[in-house]
N, C-alpha and C positions, 0 to 999 in steps of 0.2 A: 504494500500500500504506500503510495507517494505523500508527504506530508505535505500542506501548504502552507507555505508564511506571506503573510498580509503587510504592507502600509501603507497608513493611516495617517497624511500629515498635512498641515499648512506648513508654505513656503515664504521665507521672505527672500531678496536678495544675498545670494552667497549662500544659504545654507547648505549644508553639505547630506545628499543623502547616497544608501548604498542598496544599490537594486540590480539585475540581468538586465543587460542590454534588450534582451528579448522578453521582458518583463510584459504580462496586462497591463496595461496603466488606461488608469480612465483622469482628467486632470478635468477643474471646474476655474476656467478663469476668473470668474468675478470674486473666488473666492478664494483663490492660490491654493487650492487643496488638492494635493497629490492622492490617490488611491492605486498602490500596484499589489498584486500576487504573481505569487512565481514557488515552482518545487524548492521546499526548505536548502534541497540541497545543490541549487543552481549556485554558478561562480557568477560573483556580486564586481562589481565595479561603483567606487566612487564621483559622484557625479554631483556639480557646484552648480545651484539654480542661477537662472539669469533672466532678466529679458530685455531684450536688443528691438531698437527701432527699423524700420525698413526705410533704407532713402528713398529717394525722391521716384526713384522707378521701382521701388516696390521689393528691393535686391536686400537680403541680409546675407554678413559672411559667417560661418559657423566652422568650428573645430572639426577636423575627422573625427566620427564617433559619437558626437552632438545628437542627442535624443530632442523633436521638436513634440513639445507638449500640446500647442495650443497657436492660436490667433487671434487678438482681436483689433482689428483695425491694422495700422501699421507693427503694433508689436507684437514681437513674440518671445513665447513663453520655452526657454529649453532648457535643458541638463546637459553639461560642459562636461567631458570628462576633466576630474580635477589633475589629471597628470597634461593638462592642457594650458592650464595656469600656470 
């Protein structure tokens, strides 16, 4: 039987959380609250919240690896892997 571990988090700027790149994520912009599941026993990676404007045509640049959570408007919502920093 595969175990599941769950999180359950609001996000500010920079915090830092550790989830599978291939993680469920369900993300609620108005509220910065992250929701992911993943096999307890999945390889985690560190990853530093952000959110980055879109210039003028609408382009953001992101890290290899960069998880895009969300949109709204020009910004957007990702997880940087922190060995990106």
């Amino acid at each position: 039987m595969t175990e599941i571990a769950t999180l359950d988090t609001e996000l500010g700027p920079f915090d830092v959380v550790e989830i599978p790149a291939d993680s469920l994520r369900e993300f609620d912009v108005e509220n910065q609250r992250l929701r992911a599941i993943y096999p307890q026993t999945a390889d985690t990676e560190e990853y530093v919240y952000g959110e980055q404007t879109a210039d003028e045509s609408g382009v953001v640049g992101v890290a290899d690896g960069t998880i895009v959570l969300g949109v709204d408007g020009k910004t957007v919502y990702v997880l940087t892997p922190k060995e990106a920093y």
